[in-house]
C-alpha positions as CSV (number, residue, x, y, z in Angstrom):
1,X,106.7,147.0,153.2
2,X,102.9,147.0,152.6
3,X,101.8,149.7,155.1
4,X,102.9,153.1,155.6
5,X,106.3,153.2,157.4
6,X,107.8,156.5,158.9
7,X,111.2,155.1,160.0
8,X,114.6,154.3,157.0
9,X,117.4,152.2,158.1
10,X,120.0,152.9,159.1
11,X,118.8,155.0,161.7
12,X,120.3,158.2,160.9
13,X,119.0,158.4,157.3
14,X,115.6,159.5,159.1
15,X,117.5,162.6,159.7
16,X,117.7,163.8,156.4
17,X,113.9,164.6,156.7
18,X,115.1,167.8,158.6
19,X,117.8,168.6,156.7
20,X,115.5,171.3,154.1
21,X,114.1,173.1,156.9
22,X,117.8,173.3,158.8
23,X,118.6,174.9,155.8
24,X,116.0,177.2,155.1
25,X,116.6,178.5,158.8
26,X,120.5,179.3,157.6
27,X,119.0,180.8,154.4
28,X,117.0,183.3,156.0
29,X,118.8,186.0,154.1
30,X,117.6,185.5,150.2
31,X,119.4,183.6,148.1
32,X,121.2,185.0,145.4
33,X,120.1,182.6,142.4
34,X,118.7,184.2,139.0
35,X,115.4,182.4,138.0
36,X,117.5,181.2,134.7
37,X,119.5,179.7,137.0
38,X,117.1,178.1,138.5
39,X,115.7,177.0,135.5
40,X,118.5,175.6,133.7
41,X,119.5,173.5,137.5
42,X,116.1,172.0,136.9
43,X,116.4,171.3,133.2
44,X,119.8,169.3,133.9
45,X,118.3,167.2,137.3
46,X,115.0,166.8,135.3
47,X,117.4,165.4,132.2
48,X,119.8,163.6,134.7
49,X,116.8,162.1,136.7
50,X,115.3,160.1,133.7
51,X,119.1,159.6,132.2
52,X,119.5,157.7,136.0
53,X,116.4,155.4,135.8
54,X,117.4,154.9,132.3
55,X,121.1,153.2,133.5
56,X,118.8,151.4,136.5
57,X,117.2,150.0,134.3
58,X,119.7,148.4,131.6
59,X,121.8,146.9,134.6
60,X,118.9,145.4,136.1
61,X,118.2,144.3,132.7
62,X,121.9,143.1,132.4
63,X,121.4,141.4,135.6
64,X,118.7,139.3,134.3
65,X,116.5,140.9,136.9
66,X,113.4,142.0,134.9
67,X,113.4,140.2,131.8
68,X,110.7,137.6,133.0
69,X,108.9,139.9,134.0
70,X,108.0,142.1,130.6
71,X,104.4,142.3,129.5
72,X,103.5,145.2,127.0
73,X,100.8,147.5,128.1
74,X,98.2,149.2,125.7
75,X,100.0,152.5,125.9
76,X,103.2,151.2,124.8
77,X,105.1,151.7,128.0
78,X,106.6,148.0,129.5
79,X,105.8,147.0,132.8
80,X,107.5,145.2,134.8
81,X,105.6,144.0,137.5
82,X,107.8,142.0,139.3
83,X,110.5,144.4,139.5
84,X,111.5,145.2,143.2
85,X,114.2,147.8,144.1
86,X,114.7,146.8,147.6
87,X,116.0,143.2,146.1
88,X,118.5,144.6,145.1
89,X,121.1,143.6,147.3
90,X,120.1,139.9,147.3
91,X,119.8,139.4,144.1
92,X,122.2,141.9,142.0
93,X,125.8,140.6,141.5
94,X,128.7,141.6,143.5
95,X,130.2,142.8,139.8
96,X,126.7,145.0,139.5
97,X,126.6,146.3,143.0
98,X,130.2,147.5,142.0
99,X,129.3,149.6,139.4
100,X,126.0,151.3,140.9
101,X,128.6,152.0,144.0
102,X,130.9,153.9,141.3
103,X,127.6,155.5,139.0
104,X,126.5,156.8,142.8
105,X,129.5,158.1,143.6
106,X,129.9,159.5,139.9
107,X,126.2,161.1,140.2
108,X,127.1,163.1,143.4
109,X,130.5,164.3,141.7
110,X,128.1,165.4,138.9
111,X,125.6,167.4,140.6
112,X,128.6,168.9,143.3
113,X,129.9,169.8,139.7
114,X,127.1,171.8,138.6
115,X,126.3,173.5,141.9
116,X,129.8,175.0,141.6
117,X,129.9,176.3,137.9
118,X,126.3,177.7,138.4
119,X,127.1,179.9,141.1
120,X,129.8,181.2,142.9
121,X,129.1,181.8,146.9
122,X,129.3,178.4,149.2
123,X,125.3,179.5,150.3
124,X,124.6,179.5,147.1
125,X,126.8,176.5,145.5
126,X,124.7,174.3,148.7
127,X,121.4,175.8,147.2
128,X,122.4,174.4,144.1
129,X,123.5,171.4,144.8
130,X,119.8,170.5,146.9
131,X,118.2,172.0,144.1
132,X,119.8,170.4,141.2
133,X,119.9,167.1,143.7
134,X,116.1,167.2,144.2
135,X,114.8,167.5,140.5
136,X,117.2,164.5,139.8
137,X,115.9,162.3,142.7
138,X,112.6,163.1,141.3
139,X,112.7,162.8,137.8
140,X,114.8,159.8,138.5
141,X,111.0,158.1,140.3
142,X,109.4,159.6,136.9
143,X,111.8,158.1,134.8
144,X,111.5,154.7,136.6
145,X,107.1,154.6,136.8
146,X,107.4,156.0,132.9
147,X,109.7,152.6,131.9
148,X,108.9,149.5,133.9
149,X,106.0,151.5,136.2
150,X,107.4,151.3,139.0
151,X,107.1,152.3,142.1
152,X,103.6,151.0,142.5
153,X,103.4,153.0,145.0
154,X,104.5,155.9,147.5
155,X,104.9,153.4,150.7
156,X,107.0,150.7,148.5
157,X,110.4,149.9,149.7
158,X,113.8,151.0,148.0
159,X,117.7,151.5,148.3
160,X,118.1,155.2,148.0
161,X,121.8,154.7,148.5
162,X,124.3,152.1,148.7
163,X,127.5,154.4,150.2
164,X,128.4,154.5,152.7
165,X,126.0,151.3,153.8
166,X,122.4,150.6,152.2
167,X,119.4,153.0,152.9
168,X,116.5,151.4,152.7
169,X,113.3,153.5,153.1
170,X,109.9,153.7,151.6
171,X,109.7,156.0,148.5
172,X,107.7,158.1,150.0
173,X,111.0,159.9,151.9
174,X,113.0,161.0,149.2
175,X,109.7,162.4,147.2
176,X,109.4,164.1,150.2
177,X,112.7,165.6,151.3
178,X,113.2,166.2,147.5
179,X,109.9,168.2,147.1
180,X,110.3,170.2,150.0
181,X,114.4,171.2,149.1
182,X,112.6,172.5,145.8
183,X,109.6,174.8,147.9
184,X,112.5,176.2,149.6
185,X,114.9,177.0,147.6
186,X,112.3,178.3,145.0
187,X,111.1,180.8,147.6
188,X,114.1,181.8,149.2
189,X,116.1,182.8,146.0
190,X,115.4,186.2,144.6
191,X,113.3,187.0,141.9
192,X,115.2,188.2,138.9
């Protein structure tokens, strides 16, 4: 995908672009989440995010999918130039695309986790879960442009998710939904 494209497969995945202002209409009453609260969600998807790209990295590395393609830039960061995310599914081993089913599954059990010891109302616990969810989504793009720079760029393709089927949309949509899930929940929480 060279060009900007607005549209993710499978279809319904372009529905999660409403999802953070559906919310914000049900959150029209303020949000009872502390600022430290707030803060220490952010710490951990900010932390979790980079942890993420870190395991995305060693099993593509494992795979034998980006060790051709190392060249050491002046900075001291590794590129890897060749690396593409949406090849993923042609090129990873069945054995690989296992494992990043389970380390999915395992990150959403983490995050649901946190939601619920952080705070204890179901508004609030969802808050959380966007919140902590959206730092780790984009941290997770930091971590990855930070080790083996990529994406190049916003309109490149990737696999945000491999459960239930693949979603495969330009990276540009999860900065997005994830950037907008933190606006909202920052301004509809109460200041204390």
């Amino acid at each position: 995908m060279d060009g900007f494209v607005f549209f993710a497969r499978p279809w319904w995945v372009n529905l999660l672009i409403f999802v953070p202002f559906a919310v914000a209409v049900f959150w029209r009453r303020r949000l009872e989440i502390g600022q430290k609260t707030l803060l220490v969600g952010a710490i951990f998807g900010v932390a979790f995010g980079f942890v993420e790209a870190a395991v995305v990295v060693y099993i593509r590395g494992a795979a034998g999918m980006l060790a051709e393609c190392a060249t050491k830039l002046p900075d001291g960061i590794f590129s890897f130039d060749m690396y593409r995310q949406s090849q993923l599914l042609s090129q990873l081993p069945k054995y690989f695309l296992t494992i990043e089913m389970y380390r999915e599954s395992a990150t959403i059990i983490m995050l649901i986790c946190v939601a619920w010891l952080a705070v204890s109302r179901w508004r609030e616990r969802w808050a959380m879960l966007f919140w902590t969810f959206a730092w780790w989504d984009l941290f997770y793009y930091v971590g990855l442009k930070l080790a083996i720079d990529w994406p190049e760029r916003f309109t490149t393709a990737d696999v945000l998710f491999l459960l239930p089927v693949p979603w495969l949309a330009q990276v540009w949509l999860p900065i997005f939904i994830s950037s907008t899930f933190v606006l909202i929940i920052f301004f509809s929480c109460r200041k204390a």
